[in-house]
C-alpha positions in Angstrom: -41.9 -26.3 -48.2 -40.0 -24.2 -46.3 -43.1 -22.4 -45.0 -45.2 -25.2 -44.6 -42.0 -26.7 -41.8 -43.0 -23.2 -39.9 -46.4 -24.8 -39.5 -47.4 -26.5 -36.0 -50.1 -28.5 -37.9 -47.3 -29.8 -39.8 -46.1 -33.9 -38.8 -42.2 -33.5 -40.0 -41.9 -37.3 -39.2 -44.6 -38.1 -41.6 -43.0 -36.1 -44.0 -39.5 -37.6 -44.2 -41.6 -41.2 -44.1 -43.2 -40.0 -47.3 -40.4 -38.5 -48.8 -38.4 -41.3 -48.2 -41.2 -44.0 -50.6 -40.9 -40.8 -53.3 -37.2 -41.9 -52.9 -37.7 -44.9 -55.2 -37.8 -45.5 -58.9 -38.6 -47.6 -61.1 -35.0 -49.0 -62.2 -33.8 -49.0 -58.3 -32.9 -53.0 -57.6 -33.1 -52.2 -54.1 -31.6 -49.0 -51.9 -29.9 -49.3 -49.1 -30.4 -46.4 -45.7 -27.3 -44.4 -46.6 -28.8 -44.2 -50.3 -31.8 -43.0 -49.1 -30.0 -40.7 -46.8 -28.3 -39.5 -50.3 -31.6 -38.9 -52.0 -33.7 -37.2 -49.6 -31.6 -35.3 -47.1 -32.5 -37.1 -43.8 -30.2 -38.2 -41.9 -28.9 -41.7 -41.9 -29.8 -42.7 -38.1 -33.5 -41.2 -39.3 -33.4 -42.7 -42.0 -33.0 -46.5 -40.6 -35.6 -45.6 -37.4 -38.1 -44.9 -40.5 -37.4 -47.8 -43.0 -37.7 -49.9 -40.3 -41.1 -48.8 -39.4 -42.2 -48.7 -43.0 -41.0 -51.8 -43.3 -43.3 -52.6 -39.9 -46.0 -51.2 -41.8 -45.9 -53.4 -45.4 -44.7 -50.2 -47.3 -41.0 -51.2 -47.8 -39.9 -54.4 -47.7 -36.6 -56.0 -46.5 -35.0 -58.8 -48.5 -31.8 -59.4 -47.1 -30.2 -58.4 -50.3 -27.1 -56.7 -49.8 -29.2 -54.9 -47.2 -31.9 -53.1 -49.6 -34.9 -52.1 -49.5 -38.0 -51.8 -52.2 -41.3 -50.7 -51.6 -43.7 -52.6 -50.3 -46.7 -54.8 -51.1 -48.8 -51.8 -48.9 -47.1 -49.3 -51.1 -48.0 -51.1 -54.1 -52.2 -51.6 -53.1 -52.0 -47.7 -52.3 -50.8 -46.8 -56.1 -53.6 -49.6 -57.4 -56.0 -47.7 -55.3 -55.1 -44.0 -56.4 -54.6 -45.1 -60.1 -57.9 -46.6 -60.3 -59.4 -43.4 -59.1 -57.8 -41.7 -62.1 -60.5 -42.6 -64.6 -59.4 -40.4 -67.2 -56.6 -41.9 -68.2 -58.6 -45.2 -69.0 -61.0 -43.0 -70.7 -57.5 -41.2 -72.6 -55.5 -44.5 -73.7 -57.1 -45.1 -76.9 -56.8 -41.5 -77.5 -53.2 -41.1 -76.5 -52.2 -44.4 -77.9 -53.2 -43.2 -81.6 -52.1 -40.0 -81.0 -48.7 -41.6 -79.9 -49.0 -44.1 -83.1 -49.5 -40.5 -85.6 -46.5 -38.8 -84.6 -44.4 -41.7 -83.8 -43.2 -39.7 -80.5 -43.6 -40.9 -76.8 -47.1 -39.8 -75.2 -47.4 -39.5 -71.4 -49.3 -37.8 -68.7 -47.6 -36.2 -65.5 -48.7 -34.7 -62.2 -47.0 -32.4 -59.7 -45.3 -34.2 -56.8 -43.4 -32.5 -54.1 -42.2 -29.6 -56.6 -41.6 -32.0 -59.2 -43.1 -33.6 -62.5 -43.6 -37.1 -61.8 -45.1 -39.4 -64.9 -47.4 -41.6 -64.3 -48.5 -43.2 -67.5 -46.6 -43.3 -70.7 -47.7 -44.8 -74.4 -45.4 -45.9 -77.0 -45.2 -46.1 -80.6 -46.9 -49.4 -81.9 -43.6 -49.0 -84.5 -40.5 -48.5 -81.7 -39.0 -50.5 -79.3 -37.2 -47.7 -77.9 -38.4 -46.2 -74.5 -37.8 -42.1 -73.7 -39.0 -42.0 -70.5 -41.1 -44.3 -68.4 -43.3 -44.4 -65.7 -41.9 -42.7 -62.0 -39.2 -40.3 -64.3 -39.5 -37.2 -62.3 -38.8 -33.6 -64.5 -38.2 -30.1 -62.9 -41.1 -27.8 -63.5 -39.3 -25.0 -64.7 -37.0 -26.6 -67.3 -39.3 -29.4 -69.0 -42.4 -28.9 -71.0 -44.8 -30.7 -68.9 -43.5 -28.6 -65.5 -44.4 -25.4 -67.4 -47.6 -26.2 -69.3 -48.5 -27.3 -65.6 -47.2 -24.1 -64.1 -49.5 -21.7 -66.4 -52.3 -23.4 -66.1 -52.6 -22.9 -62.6 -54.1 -19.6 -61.1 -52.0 -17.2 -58.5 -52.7 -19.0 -55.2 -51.8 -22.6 -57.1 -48.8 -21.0 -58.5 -48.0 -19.4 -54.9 -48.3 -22.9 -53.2 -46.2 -24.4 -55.4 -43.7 -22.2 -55.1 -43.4 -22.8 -51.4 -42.6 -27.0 -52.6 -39.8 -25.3 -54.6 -35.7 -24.8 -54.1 -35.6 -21.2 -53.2 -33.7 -20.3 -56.7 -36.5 -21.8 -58.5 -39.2 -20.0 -56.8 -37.9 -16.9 -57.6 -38.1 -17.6 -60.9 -41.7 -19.2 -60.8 -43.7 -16.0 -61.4 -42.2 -14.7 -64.3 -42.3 -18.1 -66.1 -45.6 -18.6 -64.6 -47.1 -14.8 -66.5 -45.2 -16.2 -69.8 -46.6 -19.5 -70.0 -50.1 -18.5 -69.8 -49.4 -16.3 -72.6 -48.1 -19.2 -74.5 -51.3 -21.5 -73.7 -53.6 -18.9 -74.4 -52.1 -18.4 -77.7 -51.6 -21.9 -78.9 -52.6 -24.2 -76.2 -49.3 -25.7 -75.8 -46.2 -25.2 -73.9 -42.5 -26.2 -74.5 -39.2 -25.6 -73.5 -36.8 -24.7 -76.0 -32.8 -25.0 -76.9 -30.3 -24.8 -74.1 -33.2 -23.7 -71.9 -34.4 -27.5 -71.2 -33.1 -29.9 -68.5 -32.6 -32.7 -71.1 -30.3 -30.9 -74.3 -31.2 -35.2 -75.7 -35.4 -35.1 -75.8 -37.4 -32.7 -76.8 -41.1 -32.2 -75.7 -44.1 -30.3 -75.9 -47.1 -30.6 -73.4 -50.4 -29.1 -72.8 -52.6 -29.2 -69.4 -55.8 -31.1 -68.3 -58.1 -30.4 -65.7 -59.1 -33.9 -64.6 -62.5 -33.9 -62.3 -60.6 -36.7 -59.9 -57.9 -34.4 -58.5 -58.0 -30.8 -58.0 -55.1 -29.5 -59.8 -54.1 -29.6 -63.6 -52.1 -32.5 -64.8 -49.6 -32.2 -68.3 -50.5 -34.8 -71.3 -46.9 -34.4 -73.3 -45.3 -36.1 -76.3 -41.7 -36.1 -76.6 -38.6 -37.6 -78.4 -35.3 -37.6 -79.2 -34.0 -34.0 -80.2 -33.6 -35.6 -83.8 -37.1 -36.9 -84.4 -38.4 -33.9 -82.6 -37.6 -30.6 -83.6 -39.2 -27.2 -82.4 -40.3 -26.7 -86.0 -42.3 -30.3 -85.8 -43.3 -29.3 -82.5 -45.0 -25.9 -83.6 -46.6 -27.0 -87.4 -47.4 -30.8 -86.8 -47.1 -32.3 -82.6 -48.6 -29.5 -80.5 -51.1 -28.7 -82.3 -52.0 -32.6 -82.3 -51.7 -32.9 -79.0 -53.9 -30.2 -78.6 -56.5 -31.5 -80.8 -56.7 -35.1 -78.9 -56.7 -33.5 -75.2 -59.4 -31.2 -76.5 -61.0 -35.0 -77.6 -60.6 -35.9 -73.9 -62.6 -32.9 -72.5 -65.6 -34.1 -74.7 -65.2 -37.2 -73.4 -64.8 -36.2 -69.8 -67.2 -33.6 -70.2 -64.1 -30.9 -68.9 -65.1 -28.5 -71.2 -62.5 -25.7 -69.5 -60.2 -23.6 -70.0 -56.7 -24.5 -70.0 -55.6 -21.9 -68.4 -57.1 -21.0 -65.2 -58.6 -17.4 -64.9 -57.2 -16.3 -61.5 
């Protein structure tokens, strides 16, 4: 990110407008301008010269509620319109559903926004009522499963451009987990984070990338749980290799019969 500011084809305003919708999730009731402020970074005059013209726009809407703000019905038709170009995961569900019913853990798929891992589709347990994580959870790439089974698929100019999305003490980091991961995937076609290494010490997880033919960078399918249900010996004899299995399913289906791990 920081290099990409340096840029002169670079539009900071549309930036902080964008960063500012990422500012949202799902169990917001509303945020005001000097919570988004708090989130993002950007000053709290900025911030209310660019809500209101979001607002302008249809991608954040104003209800008069204690002054908050939610996103917006044109915010709302631009996720319809970029989920419906994700056709694998229509073409995954059944898979990942079953998958999630088998091992009675929490099945999901994320993608890499803005330096982050942001899920975008989850499926539960037929059995539990009980919800890990959910849809719009955001996870840091190098401490969660689905970050680094993302980060060593990708090859050395992906990993390079990521790293420029990245707190500086993170990117320095990136490359050495980056050479270790592919290692991992190449030996068992899973990656996950464990003991005091992960950002959660409550869930446990183990992921594996996907090279979808919408989008031109890997996304993590990943089944987690509580630390109880899930331990790093269930992970390693019975869940990753499952999850394995049913993305390999996927490929056949989606005819992305590639490598997980990219060769550059």
């Amino acid at each position: 990110m920081r290099e990409l500011e340096q840029d002169r084809r670079y539009a900071n305003t549309l930036a902080r407008g964008l960063r500012i919708l990422r500012a949202f999730r799902p169990s917001d009731n509303g945020l005001g301008n000097l919570e988004i402020s708090q989130r993002t970074g950007i000053p709290r005059s900025t911030v209310s010269r660019l809500t209101f013209t979001l607002c302008a726009l249809g991608y954040l809407t104003h209800g008069r509620h204690f002054d908050k703000y939610r996103l917006g019905p044109a915010a709302l038709a631009l996720g319809n319109i970029a989920s419906a170009a994700f056709g694998f995961v229509t073409v995954a569900s059944p898979l990942m559903q079953k998958l999630a019913d088998e091992v009675n853990a929490l099945v999901g798929v994320s993608i890499q926004d803005d330096g982050n891992m942001l899920i975008v589709k989850t499926w539960r347990p037929a059995q539990s009522h009980t919800i890990w994580l959910d849809v719009g959870y955001r996870m840091p790439v190098l401490t969660s499963s689905s970050g680094i089974a993302y980060l060593g698929a990708l090859s050395r100019e992906e990993r390079e451009r990521l790293e420029t999305l990245m707190p500086e003490e993170a990117a320095a980091d990136c490359a050495e987990v980056w050479s270790r991961e592919r290692s991992q995937l190449r030996r068992d076609g899973y990656a996950f984070v464990q003991g005091e290494a992960r950002y959660s010490r409550s869930i446990n997880a183990v992921a594996t990338p996907f090279h979808p033919s919408e989008i031109g960078e890997p996304v993590s399918f990943f089944c987690g749980a509580n630390v109880d249900d899930l331990s790093d010996q269930r992970i390693r004899e019975q869940v990753g290799p499952a999850l394995v299995r049913t993305v390999n399913s996927l490929k056949g289906l989606t005819g992305q019969a590639v490598s997980a791990v990219s060769s550059g």
